[in-house]
DOVO-734810 format. One record per residue (C-alpha): residue number from 0; x, y, z; residue in one letter. Coordinates in steps of 0.2 Angstrom, whole numbers. Layout:
// residues N
[node NUM,[X,Y,Z],'A'],
...
END
This chain:
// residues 278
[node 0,[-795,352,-402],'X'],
[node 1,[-792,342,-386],'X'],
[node 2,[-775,338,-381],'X'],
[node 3,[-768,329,-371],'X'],
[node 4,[-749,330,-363],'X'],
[node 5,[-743,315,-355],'X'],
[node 6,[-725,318,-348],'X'],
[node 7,[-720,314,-330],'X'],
[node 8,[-704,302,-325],'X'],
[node 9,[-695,289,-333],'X'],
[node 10,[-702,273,-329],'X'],
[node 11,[-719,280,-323],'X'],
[node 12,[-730,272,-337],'X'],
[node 13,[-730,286,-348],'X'],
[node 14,[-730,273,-364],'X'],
[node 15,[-746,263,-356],'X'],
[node 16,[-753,279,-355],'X'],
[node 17,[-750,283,-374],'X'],
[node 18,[-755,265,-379],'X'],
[node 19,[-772,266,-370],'X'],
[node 20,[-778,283,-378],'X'],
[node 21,[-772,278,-394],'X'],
[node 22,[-782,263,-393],'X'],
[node 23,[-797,275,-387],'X'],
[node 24,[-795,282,-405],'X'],
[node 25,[-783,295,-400],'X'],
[node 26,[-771,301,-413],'X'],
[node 27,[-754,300,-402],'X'],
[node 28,[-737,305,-404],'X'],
[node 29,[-722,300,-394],'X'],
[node 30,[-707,311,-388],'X'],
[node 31,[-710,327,-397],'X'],
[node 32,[-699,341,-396],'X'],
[node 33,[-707,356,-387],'X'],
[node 34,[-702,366,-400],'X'],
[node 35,[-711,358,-413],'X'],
[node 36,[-729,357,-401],'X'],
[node 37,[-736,371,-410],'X'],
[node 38,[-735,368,-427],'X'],
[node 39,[-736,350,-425],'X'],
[node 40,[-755,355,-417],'X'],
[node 41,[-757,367,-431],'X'],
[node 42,[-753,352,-445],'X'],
[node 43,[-764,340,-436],'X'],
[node 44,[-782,354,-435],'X'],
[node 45,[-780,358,-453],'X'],
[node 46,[-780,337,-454],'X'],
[node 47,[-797,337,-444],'X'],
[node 48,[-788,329,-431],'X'],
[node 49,[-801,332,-414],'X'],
[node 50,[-791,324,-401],'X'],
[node 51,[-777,320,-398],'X'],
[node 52,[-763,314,-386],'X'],
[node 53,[-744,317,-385],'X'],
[node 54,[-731,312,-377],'X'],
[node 55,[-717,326,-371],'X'],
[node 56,[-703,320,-357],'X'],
[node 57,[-687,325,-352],'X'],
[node 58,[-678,317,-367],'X'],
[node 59,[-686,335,-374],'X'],
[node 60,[-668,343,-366],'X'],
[node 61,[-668,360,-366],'X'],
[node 62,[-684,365,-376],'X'],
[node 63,[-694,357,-359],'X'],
[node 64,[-691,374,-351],'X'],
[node 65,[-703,382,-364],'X'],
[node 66,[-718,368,-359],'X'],
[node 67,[-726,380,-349],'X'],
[node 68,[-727,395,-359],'X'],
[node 69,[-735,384,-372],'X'],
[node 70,[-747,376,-365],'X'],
[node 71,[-753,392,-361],'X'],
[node 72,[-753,400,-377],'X'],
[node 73,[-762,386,-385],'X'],
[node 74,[-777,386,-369],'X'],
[node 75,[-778,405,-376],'X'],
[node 76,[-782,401,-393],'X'],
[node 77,[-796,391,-388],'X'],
[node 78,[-787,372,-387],'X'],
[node 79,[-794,361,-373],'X'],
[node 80,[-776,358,-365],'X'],
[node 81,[-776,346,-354],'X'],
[node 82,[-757,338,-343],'X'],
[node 83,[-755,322,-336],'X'],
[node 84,[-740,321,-324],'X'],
[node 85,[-734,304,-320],'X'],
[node 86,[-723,299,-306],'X'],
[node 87,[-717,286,-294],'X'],
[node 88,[-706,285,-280],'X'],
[node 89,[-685,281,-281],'X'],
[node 90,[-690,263,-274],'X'],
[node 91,[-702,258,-288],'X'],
[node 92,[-693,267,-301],'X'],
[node 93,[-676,258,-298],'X'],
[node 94,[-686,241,-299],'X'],
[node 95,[-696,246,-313],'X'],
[node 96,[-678,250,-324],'X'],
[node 97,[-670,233,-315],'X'],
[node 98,[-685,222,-322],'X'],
[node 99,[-685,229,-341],'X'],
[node 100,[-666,233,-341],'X'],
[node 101,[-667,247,-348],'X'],
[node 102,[-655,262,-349],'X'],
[node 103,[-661,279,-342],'X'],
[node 104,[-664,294,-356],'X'],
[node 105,[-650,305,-343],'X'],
[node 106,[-639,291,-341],'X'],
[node 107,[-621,294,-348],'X'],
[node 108,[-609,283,-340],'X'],
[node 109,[-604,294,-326],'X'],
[node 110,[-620,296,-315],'X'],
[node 111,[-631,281,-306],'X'],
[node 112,[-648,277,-309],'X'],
[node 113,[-653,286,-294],'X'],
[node 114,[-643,303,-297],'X'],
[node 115,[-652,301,-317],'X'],
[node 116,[-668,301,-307],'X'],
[node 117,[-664,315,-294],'X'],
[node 118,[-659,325,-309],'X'],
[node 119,[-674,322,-318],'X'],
[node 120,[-685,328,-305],'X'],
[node 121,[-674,343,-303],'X'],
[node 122,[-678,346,-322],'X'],
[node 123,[-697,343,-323],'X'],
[node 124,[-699,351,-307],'X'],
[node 125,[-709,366,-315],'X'],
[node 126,[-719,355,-327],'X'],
[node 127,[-725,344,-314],'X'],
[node 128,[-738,359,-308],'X'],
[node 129,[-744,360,-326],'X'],
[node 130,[-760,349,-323],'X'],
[node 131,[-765,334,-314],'X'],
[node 132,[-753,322,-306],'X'],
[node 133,[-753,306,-305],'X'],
[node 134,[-743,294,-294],'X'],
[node 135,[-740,276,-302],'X'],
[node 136,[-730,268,-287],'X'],
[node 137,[-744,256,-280],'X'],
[node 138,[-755,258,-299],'X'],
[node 139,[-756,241,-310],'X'],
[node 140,[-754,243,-327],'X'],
[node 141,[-774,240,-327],'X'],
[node 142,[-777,254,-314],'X'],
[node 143,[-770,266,-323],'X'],
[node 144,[-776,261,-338],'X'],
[node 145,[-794,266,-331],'X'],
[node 146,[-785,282,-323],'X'],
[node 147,[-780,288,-339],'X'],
[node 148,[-798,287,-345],'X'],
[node 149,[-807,295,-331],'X'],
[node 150,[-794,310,-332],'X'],
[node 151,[-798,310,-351],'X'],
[node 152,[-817,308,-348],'X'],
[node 153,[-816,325,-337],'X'],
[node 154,[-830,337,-345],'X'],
[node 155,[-818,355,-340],'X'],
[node 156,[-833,365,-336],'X'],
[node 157,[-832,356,-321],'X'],
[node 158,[-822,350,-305],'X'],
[node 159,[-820,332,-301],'X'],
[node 160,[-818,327,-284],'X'],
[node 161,[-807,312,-280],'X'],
[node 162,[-811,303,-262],'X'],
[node 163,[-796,292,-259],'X'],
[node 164,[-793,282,-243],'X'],
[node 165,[-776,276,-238],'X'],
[node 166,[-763,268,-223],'X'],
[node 167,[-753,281,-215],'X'],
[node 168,[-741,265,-214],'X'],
[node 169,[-739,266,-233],'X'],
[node 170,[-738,284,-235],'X'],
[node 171,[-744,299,-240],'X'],
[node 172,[-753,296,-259],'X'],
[node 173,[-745,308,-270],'X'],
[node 174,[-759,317,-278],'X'],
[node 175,[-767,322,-264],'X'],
[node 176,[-774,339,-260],'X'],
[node 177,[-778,337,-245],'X'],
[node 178,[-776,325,-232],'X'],
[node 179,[-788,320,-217],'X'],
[node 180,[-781,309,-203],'X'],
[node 181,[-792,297,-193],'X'],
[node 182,[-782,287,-184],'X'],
[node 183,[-787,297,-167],'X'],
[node 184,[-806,289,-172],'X'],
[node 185,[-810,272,-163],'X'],
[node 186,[-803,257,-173],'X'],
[node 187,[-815,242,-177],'X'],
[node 188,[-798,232,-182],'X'],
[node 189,[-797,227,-161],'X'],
[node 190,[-815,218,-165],'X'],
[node 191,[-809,202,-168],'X'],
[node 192,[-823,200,-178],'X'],
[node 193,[-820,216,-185],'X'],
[node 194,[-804,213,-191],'X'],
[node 195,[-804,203,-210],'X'],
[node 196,[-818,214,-215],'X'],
[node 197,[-817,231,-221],'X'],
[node 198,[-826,251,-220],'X'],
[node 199,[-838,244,-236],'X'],
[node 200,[-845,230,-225],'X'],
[node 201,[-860,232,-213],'X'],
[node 202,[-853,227,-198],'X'],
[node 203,[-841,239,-198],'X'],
[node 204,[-852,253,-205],'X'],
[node 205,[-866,250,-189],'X'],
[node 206,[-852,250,-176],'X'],
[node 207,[-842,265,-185],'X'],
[node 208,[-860,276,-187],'X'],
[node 209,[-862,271,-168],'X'],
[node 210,[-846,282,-164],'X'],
[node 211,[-851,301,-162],'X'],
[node 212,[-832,306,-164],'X'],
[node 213,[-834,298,-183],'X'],
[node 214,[-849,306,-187],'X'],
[node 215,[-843,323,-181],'X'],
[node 216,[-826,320,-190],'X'],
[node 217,[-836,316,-207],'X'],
[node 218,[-847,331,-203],'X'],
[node 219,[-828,342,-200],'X'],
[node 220,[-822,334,-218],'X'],
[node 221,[-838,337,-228],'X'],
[node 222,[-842,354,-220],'X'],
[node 223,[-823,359,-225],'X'],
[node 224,[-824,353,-242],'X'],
[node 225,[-840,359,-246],'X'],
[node 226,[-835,377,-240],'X'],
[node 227,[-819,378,-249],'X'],
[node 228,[-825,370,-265],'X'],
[node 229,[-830,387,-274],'X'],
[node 230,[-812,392,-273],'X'],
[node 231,[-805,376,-280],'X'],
[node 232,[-817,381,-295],'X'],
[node 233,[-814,398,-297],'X'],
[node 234,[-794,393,-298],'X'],
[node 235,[-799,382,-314],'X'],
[node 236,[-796,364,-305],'X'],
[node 237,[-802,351,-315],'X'],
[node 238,[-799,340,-302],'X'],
[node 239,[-797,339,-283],'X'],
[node 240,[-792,322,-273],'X'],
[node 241,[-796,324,-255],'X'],
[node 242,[-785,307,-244],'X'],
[node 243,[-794,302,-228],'X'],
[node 244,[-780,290,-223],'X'],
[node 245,[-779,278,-204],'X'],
[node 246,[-767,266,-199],'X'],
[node 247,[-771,252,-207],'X'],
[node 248,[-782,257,-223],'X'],
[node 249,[-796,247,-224],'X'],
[node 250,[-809,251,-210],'X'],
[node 251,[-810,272,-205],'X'],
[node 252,[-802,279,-218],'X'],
[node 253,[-813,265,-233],'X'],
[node 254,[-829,270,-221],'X'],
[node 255,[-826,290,-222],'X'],
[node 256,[-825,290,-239],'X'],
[node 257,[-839,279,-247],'X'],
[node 258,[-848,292,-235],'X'],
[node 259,[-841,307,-243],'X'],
[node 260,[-843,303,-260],'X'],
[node 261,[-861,298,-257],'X'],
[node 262,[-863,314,-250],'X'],
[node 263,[-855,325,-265],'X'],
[node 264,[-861,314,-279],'X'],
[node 265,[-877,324,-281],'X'],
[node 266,[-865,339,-282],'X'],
[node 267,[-855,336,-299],'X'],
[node 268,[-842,322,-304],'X'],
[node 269,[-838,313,-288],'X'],
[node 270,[-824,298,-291],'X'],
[node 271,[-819,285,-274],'X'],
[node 272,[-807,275,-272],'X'],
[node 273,[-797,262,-259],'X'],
[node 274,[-779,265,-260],'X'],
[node 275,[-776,249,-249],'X'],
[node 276,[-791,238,-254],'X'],
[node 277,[-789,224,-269],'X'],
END
């Protein structure tokens, strides 16, 4: 069978998650004990069930401890096991529970929304390594609607790599597992004319390929990646998200990654994408 675990932190979009693979034919179930995983996924083979997706969070109390042992004992009996982590940062998550009004699954009258979230970090700390993160801060519900279903498309036999370009200015992106900086590269955004467009427009790509210092930063990048690949794969990473960020978002950091996914698409399953972009 292929399951999927979708758990993460309050308020993250776990539900929208559920919702989308159930409505990609997904057989879901929602806030399920640990304890009961495995003969839950026992039930549902000797139903013919092939995939399916379920939803496990901290409101699991004390069994979540046992989530990792699990996982592991169903990936040895042959299930493709697959773990979604959703988070968001405190900013987004207060907001997210002031809009909907809703109550906190660790609120009990004596701690604040913040301490109910610090203490659910604190709790899912060790589940949150289990598979592939996901951070929903700056994500539309649309956006990670398609997430879901790229994660979900992922054929295991091989590694997917993630070029993402971001703004220093708006921080780090959470999922990223490594992190490029080219804010020390000329900047096209003191081109007046420059300015308003961004690195997927042809102005800005003739005057940034016309800057040795970007082509031997892309040359560092690529070379880097493609010597450390192997080892991402032999550690059984179905997914690797390499963040080439600069000031501002839009012109170095959108240019060096449409180049670096065009350089690794012959190479496997290549994903891009522009943190700061519409």
């Amino acid at each position: 069978m292929q399951i999927t675990l979708i758990t993460g932190l309050s308020g993250s979009g776990k539900s929208i998650a559920l919702h989308v693979l159930e409505d990609h034919g997904l057989y879901c179930v929602d806030n399920l004990p640990v304890s009961v995983l495995a003969p839950l996924v026992a039930d549902l083979q000797s139903q013919g069930q092939q995939r399916v997706a379920i939803g496990i969070d901290v409101r699991s109390g004390d069994t979540l401890a046992s989530l990792p042992a699990e996982v592991a004992r169903l990936r040895g009996t042959g299930h493709d096991v697959r773990v979604m982590y959703l988070e968001a940062n405190d900013d987004t998550l207060v907001m997210r529970f002031s809009e909907t009004r809703r109550r906190h699954p660790l609120s009990d009258g004596s701690l604040t929304l913040e301490e109910c979230l610090k203490r659910e970090r604190e709790i899912l700390e060790s589940v949150g390594e289990l598979g592939h993160r996901i951070d929903t801060s700056r994500l539309s519900a649309n956006a990670l609607r398609l997430r879901v279903l790229e994660v979900i498309g992922i054929d295991r036999s091989q590694l997917t790599l993630l070029f993402e370009s971001f703004a220093f200015k708006h921080g780090l992106p959470r999922d990223a597992d490594l992190v490029f900086d080219a804010r020390c590269l000329p900047n096209p955004h003191y081109d007046p004319r420059l300015r308003p467009l961004n690195g997927c427009d042809p102005e800005v790509i003739a005057f940034l390929k016309a800057e040795p210092e970007v082509a031997r930063m892309l040359a560092h990048i690529q070379g880097f990646v493609t010597q450390w690949l192997p080892s991402y794969v032999r550690d059984n990473r179905s997914y690797l998200t390499v963040a080439v960020g600069c000031t501002g978002g839009q012109h170095r950091s959108v240019y060096l990654v449409e180049q670096l996914a065009r350089a690794f698409a012959d190479g496997g399953r290549v994903i891009k994408r522009h943190r700061e972009l519409p």
